[in-house]
C-alpha positions as CSV (number, residue, x, y, z in Angstrom):
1,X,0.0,0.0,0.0
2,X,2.8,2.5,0.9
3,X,4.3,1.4,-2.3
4,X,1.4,2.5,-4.6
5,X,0.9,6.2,-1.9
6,X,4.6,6.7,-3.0
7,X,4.4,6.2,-6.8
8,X,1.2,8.2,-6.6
9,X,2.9,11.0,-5.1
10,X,6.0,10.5,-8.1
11,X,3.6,10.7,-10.8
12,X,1.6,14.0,-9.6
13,X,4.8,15.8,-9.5
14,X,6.4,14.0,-12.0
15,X,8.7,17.0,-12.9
16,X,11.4,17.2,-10.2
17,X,12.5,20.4,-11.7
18,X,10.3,23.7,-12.3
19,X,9.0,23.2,-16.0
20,X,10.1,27.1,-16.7
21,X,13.5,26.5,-15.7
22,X,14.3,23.1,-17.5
23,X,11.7,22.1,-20.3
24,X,12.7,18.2,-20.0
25,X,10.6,14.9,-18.6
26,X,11.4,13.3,-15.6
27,X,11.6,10.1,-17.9
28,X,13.4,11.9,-20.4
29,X,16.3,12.6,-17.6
30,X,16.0,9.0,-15.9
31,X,16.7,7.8,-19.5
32,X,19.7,9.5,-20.3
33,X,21.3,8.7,-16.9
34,X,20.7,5.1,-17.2
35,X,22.2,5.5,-21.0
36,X,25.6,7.3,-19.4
37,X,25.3,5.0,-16.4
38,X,27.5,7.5,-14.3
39,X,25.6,9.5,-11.6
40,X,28.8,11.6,-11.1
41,X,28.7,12.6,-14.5
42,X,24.7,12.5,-14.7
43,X,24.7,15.2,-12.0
44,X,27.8,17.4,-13.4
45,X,25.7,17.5,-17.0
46,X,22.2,18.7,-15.4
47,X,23.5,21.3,-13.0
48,X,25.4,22.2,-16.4
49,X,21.9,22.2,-18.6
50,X,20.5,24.0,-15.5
51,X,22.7,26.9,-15.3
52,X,22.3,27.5,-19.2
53,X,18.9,27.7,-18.4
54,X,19.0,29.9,-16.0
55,X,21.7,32.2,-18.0
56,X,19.2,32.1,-20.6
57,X,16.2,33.2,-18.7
58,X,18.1,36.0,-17.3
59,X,19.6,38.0,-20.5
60,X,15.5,38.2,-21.2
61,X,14.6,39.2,-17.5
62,X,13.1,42.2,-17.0
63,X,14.1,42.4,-13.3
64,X,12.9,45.1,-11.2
65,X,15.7,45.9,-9.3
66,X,17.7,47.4,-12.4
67,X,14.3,49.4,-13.2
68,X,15.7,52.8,-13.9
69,X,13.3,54.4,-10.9
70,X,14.5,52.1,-8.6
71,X,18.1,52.4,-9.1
72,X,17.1,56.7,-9.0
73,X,15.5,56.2,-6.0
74,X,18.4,54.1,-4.1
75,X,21.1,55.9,-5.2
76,X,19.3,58.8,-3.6
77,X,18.5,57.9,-0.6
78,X,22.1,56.0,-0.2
79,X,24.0,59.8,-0.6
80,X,21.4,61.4,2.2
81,X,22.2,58.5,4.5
82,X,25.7,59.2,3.9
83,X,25.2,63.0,4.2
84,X,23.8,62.7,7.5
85,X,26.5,60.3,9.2
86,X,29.0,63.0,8.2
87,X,27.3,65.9,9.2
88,X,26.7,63.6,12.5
89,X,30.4,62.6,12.7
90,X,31.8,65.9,11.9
């Protein structure tokens, strides 16, 4: 019974990695390891595929940290912080 709860749980999240991040099957994975039959290797090659991925995704990003407003508004408040410890230290 445990046996069948467990498989269960394996197929309804199948993916073991977010599907935005790495557009591959579980199966698809499973069958290239057991093709290279080397888990050292196996593991060097996905973190590999994953941090293409993720270089990928982030020339696109439209992150909101680097919005120009944001930076303004930072940078700004960073020199009257720094204007107020010197007038307070002086």
């Amino acid at each position: 019974m445990l046996g069948l709860e467990m498989q269960s749980v394996f197929n309804k999240n199948e993916r073991f990695i977010d599907e935005t991040i790495l557009k591959s099957s579980t199966e698809a994975l499973f069958q290239f390891r057991n093709h290279i039959k080397d888990d050292k290797t196996f593991g060097i090659i996905v973190k590999k595929l994953l941090l293409e991925q993720a270089t990928l995704k982030l020339r696109t990003a439209k992150l909101e940290l680097l919005k120009e407003d944001f930076l303004n508004f930072k940078s700004v408040e960073l020199e009257k912080k720094h204007r107020q410890l010197k007038t307070y230290f002086s």
